[in-house]
VOGU-3710 file (C-alpha; in Angstrom, 3 decimals, decimal comma):
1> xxxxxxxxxx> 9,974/33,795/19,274  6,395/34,918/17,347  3,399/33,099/17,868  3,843/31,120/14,597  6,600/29,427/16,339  5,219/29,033/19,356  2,152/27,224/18,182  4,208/25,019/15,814  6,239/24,521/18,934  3,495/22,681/21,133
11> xxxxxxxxxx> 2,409/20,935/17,850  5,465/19,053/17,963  5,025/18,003/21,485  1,662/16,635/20,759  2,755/14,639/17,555  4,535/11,915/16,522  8,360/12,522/15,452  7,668/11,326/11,699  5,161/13,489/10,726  6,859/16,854/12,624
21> xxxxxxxxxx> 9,522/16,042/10,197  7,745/15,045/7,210  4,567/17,168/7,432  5,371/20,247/9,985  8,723/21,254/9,952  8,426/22,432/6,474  5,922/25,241/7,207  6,872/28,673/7,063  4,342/30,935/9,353  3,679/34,025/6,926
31> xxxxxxxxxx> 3,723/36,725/9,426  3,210/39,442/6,788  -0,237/38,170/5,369  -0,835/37,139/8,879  -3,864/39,038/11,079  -5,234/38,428/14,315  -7,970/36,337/12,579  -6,191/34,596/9,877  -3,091/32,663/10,907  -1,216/32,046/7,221
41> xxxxxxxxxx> 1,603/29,331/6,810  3,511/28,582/3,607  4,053/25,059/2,830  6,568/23,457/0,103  3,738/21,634/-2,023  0,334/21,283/-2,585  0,203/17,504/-0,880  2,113/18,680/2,565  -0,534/21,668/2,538  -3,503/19,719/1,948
51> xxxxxxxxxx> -2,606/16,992/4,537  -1,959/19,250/6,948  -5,374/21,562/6,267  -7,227/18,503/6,715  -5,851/16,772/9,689  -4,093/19,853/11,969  -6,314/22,621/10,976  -8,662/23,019/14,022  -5,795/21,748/15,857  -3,624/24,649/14,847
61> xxxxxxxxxx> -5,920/27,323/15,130  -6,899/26,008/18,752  -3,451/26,727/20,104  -3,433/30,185/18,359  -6,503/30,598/20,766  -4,398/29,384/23,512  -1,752/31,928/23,068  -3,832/35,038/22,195  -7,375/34,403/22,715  -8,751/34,529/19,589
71> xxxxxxxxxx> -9,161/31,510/17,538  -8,046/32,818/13,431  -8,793/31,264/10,245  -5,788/28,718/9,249  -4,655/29,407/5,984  -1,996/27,428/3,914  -0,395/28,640/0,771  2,221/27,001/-1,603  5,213/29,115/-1,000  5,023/32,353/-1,976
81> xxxxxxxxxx> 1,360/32,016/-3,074  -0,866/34,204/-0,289  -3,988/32,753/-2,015  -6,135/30,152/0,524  -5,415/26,961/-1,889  -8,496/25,468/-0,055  -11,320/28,103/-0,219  -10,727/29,650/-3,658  -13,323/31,371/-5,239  -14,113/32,903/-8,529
91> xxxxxxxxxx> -16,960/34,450/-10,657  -20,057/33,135/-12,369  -21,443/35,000/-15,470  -23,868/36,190/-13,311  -21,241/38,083/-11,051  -21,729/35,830/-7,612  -19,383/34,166/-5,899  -18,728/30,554/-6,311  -16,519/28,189/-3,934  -14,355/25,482/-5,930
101> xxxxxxxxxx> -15,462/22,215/-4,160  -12,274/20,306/-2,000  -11,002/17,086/-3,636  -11,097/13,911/-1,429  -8,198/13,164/0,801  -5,594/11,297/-0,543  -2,247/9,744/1,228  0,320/12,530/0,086  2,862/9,203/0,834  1,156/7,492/-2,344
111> xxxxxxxxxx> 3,256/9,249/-4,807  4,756/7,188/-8,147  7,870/8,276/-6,978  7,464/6,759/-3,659  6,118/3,315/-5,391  8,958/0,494/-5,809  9,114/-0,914/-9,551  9,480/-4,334/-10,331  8,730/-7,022/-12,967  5,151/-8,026/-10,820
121> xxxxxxxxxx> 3,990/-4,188/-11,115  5,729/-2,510/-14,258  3,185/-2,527/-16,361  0,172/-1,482/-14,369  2,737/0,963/-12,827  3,355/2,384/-16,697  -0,314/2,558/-17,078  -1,365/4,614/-14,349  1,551/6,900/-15,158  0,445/7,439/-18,658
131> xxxxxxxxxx> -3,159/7,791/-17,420  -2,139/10,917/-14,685  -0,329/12,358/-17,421  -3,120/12,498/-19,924  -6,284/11,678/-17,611  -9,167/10,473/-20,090  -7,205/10,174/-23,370  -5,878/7,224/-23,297  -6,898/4,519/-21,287  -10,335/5,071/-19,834
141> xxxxxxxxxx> -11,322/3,638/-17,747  -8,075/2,209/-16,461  -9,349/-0,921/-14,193  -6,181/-2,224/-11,736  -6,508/-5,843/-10,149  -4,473/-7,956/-8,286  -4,306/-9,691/-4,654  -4,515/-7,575/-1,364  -1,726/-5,561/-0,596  0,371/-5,578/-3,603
151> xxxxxxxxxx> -0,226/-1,924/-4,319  -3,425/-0,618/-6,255  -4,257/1,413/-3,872  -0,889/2,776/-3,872  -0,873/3,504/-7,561  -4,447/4,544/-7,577  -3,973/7,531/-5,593  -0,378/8,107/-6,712  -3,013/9,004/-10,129  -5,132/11,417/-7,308
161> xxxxxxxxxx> -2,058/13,091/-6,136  -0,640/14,087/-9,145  -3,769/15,300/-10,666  -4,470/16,861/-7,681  -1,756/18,601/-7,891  -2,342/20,514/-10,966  -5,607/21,507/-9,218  -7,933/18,920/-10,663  -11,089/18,019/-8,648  -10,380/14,296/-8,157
171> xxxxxxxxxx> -12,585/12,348/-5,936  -11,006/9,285/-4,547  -13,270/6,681/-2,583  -13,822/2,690/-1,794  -16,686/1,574/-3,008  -17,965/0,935/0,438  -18,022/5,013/0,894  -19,814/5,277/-2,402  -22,490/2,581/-1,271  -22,895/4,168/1,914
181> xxxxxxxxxx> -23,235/7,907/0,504  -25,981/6,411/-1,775  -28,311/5,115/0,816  -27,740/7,990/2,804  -29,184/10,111/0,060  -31,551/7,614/-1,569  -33,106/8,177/2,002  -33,053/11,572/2,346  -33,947/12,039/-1,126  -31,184/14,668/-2,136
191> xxxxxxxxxx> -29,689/12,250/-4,804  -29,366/15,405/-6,610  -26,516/16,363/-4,079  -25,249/13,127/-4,801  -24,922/13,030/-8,815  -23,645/16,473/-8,056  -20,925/14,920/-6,316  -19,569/12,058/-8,370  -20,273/13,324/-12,040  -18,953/16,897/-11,616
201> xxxxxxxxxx> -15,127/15,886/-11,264  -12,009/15,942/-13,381  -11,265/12,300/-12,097  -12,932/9,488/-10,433  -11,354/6,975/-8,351  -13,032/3,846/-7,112  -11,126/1,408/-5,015  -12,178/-1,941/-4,360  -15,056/-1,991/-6,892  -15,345/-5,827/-6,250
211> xxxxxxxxxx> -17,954/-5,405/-3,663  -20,177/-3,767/-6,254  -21,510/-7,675/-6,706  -25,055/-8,063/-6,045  -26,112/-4,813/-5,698  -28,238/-4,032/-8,068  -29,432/-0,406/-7,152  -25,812/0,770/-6,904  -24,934/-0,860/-9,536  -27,940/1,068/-11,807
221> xxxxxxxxxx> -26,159/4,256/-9,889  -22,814/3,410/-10,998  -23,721/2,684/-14,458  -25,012/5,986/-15,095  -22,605/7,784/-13,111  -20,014/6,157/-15,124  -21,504/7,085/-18,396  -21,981/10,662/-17,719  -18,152/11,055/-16,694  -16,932/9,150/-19,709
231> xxxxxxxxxx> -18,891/10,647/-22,064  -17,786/14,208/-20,702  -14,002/12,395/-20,995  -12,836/12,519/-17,493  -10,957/10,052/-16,606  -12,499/6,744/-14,298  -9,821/4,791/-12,522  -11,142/1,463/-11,008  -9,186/-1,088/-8,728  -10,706/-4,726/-7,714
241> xxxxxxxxxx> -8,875/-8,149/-6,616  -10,022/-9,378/-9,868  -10,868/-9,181/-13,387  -14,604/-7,926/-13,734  -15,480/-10,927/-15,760  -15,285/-12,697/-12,162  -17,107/-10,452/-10,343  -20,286/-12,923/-9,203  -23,490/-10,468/-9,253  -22,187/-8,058/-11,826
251> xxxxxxxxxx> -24,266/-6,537/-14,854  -23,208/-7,295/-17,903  -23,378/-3,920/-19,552  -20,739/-3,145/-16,356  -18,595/-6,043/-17,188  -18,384/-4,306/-20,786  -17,929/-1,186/-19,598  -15,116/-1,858/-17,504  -13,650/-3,320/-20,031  -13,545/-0,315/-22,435
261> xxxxxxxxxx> -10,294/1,087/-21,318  -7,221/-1,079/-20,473  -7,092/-3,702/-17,822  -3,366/-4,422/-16,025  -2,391/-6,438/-12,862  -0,432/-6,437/-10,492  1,462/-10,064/-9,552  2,716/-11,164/-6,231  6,301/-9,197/-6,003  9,304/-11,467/-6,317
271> xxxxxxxxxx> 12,308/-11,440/-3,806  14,254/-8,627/-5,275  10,998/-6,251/-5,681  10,105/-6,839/-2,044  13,540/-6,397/-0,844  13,446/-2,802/-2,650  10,421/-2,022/-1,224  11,628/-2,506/2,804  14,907/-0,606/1,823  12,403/1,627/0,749
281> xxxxxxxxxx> 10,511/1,680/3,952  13,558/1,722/6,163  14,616/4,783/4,819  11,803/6,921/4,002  10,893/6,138/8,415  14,639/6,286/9,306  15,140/2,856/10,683  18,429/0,610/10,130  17,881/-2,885/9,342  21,034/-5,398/7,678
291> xxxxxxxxxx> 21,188/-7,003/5,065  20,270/-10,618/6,671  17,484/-8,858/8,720  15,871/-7,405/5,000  16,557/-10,783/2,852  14,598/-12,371/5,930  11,412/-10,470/5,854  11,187/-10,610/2,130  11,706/-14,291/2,112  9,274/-15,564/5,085
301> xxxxxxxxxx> 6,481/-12,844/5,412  4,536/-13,469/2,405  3,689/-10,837/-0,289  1,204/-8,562/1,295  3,273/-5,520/1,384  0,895/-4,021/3,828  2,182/-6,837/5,947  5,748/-6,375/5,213  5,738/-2,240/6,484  3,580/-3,328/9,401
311> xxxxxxxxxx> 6,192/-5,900/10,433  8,930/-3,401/10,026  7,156/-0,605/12,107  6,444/-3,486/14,550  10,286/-3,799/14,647  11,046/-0,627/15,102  8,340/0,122/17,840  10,045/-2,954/19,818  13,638/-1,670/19,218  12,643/1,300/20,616
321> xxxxxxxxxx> 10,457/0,190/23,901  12,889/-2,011/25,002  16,199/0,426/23,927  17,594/-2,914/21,613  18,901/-2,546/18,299  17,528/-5,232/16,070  19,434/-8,006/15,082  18,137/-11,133/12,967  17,549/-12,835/16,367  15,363/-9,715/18,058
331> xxxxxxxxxx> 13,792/-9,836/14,626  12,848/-13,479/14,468  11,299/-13,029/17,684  9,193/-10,267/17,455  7,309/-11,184/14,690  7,401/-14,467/15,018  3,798/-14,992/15,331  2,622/-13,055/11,971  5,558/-15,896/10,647  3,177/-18,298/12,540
341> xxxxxxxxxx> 0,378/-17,570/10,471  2,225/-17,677/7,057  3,303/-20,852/8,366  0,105/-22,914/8,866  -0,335/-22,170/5,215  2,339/-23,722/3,787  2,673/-27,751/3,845  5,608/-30,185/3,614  4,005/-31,429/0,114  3,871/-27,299/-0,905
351> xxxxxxxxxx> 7,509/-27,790/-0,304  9,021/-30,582/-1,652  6,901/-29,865/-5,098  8,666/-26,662/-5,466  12,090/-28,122/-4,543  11,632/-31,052/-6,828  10,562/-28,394/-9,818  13,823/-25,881/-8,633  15,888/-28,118/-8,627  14,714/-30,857/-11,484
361> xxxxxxxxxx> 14,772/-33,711/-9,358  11,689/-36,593/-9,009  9,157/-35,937/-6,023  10,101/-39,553/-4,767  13,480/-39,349/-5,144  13,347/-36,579/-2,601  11,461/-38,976/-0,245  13,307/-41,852/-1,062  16,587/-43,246/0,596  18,088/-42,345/-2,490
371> xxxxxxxxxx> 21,755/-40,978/-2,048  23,465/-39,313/-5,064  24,810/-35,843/-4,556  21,533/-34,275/-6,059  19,029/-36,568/-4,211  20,733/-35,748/-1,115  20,873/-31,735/-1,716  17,055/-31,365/-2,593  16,147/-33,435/0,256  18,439/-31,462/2,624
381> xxxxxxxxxx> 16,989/-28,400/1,122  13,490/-29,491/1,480  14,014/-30,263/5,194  15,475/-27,022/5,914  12,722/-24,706/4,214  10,076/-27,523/5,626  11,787/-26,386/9,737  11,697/-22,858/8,379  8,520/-22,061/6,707  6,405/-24,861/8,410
391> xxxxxxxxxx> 5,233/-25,335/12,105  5,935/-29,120/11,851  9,010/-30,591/14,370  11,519/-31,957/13,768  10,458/-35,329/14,877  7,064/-34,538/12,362  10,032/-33,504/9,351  11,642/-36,962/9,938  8,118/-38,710/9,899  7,416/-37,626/6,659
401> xxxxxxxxxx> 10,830/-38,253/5,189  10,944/-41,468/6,536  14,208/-41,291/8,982  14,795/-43,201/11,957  14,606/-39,933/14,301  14,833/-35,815/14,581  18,851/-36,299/14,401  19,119/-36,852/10,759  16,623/-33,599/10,549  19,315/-31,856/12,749
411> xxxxxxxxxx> 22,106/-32,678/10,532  20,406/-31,555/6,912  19,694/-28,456/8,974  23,509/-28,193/10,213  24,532/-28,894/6,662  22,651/-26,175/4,854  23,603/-23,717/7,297  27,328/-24,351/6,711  26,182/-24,082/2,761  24,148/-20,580/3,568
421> xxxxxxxxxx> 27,417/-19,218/5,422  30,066/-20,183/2,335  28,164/-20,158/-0,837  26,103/-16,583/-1,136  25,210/-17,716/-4,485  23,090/-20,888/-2,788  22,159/-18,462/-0,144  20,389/-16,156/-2,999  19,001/-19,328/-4,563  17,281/-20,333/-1,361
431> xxxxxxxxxx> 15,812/-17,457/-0,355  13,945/-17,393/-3,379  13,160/-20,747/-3,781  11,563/-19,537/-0,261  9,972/-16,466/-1,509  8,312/-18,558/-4,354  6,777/-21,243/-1,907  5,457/-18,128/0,332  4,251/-16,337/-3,117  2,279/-19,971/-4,493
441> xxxxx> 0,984/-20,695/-1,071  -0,605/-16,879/-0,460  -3,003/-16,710/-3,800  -4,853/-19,113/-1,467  -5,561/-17,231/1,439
//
């Protein structure tokens, strides 16, 4: 075995088992264009080389030290390419040597390939394509809004990666970086160093420019900044959880600005979207989850998709601890208190609204002692989705319907589970009636 092997070897011990096989196992150690000094590993793309240059590097080139003393130079190529992708250099007119500066570290996950399409995100996902494809051209700047976790970020960077990739200098950041990075050089005074950084780049990311409220000194930064990179036609791509006209604090010659290009959002994902996006997730980390298992993560954990994959890992972490394969009931139980906090936001009245609109039938009627076939459904259905998605009892549930005791709860409950087993049509129905009640109730929180 050569001493590429070996060191990629002990790497594996010391990392987890999902990014040896997503990240690692692809490299090839170049032994040819190898030294003693310069330890050179082919890698299948430009992401999976970058990703691993910036978080294994020193760790790499340590256990070369380890196995022959001397600590080389990690180098990694795209496949047959022996030139360092990440310290190329080439000449000024004046003959010197000039380094090309590193892009900012993106997720090499956040690909448009890897982002799940559905009627809440087509449209901002169509944008961003069409803006990576022909970066300031089209729509510039491109500003993205929506709620948290309902992917800008996602599609922000998937614009980073794949400009990136076609070796643009793209500099991705939150806007908390680029506050911070311009006090730290307003103090130092070497905002030279700073324009230097921001305005000389093929594209500009800014995530979470919301925060940009109130501050009037980065905002008179920004401004400018923007202006230069516009004028010069690279492309600006700006994400906030809302529309700049509701930004409290911002300019208005900002406010116009951002509303140059083309503004899209991105809506809460309905059931189908969400169940696409833990398939998704399930496969891309290897983990099994059923049907019943999926439908009931999409319908009761909200729309924060963040959320969603951080339930699923939770899941999996569990399953694997305690050497149990997940079933609906392990699943329940394990994340039953992020279900407690989607709970307490959701009320009986949340409930019974949306049942009375589903289903066209009176709000009173469904709290009356009404007793026609329809009456009786939506109230049945409201009780069960009230147990399910509410903390309340079942003594509370029969409080607010007015019946004698919990009993009458128990046997709506009994009734719609018999309906969920035999009717997968009224099964569907209901778990997006559910998924609608989470959606309404989490624009509040």
């Amino acid at each position: 075995m050569g001493i590429g092997s070996k060191v990629l070897k002990k790497l594996q011990q010391e990392i987890s088992n999902k990014e040896w096989e997503r990240y690692i196992k692809p490299l090839v150690y170049d032994e040819k264009h190898s030294r003693s000094n310069i330890a050179q590993f082919n890698a299948p793309n430009m992401l999976i080389a970058k990703w691993i240059k910036t978080k294994y590097d020193q760790k790499i080139a340590h256990l070369f030290e380890l196995e022959s003393g001397i600590k080389p130079k990690v180098v990694i190529s795209i496949a047959s390419n022996t030139n360092d992708l990440y310290n190329k250099t080439s000449k000024t007119s004046e003959g010197e040597t000039k380094s090309y500066t590193k892009s900012t570290i993106l997720n090499p996950s956040f690909t448009f390939e890897s982002f799940i399409v559905g009627d809440s995100n087509q449209f901002a996902y169509t944008t961003a394509k069409s803006v990576a494809e022909k970066p300031g051209a089209l729509y510039n700047p491109l500003f993205l809004y929506g709620g948290v976790g309902l992917g800008k970020t996602h599609l922000i960077q998937a614009i980073g990666n794949y400009q990136n990739a076609l070796g643009k200098k793209v500099i991705y950041t939150t806007f908390e970086q680029f506050m911070n990075k311009f006090t730290s050089h307003l103090r130092s005074q070497t905002m030279d160093r700073f324009r230097e950084h921001f305005r000389e780049c093929d594209v500009l990311l800014i995530d979470d420019i919301q925060f940009l409220s109130r501050k009037e000194q980065t905002q008179e930064e920004f401004f400018h900044t923007f202006n230069e990179l516009h004028q010069a036609k690279k492309q600006i791509v700006i994400t906030s959880d809302r529309q700049p006209n509701k930004i409290a604090g911002l300019v208005d010659r900002l406010k116009s600005r951002f509303e140059w290009g083309l503004m899209a959002d991105i809506q809460p994902p309905g059931l189908e979207t969400k169940i696409a996006i833990i398939q998704k997730k399930c496969e891309i980390d290897g983990i099994s989850l059923n049907r019943d298992i999926i439908n009931f993560i999409a319908s009761n954990m909200g729309n924060n998709i963040r959320e969603i994959e951080g339930a699923i890992i939770k899941l999996n972490a569990y399953s694997g601890l305690m050497n149990q394969e997940i079933t609906l009931e392990f699943a329940q139980n394990v994340i039953k208190d992020q279900l407690a906090e989607k709970q307490a936001n959701v009320s009986i009245d949340d409930i019974v609204k949306s049942v009375s609109k589903e289903l066209n039938i009176k709000l009173a009627d469904i709290r009356s002692k009404k007793r026609t076939k329809e009456v009786a459904n939506a109230r049945r259905v409201a009780i069960y989705l009230a147990r399910n998605l509410t903390p309340n009892s079942m003594p509370q549930i029969a409080i607010y319907f007015g019946m004698k005791d919990h009993t009458a709860v128990s046997h709506a409950m009994k009734k719609i589970t018999e309906m969920i087993e035999n009717d997968e049509n009224f099964k569907v129905q209901l778990e997006e009636l559910s998924n609608k009640i989470n959606a309404n109730t989490s624009q509040f929180d």
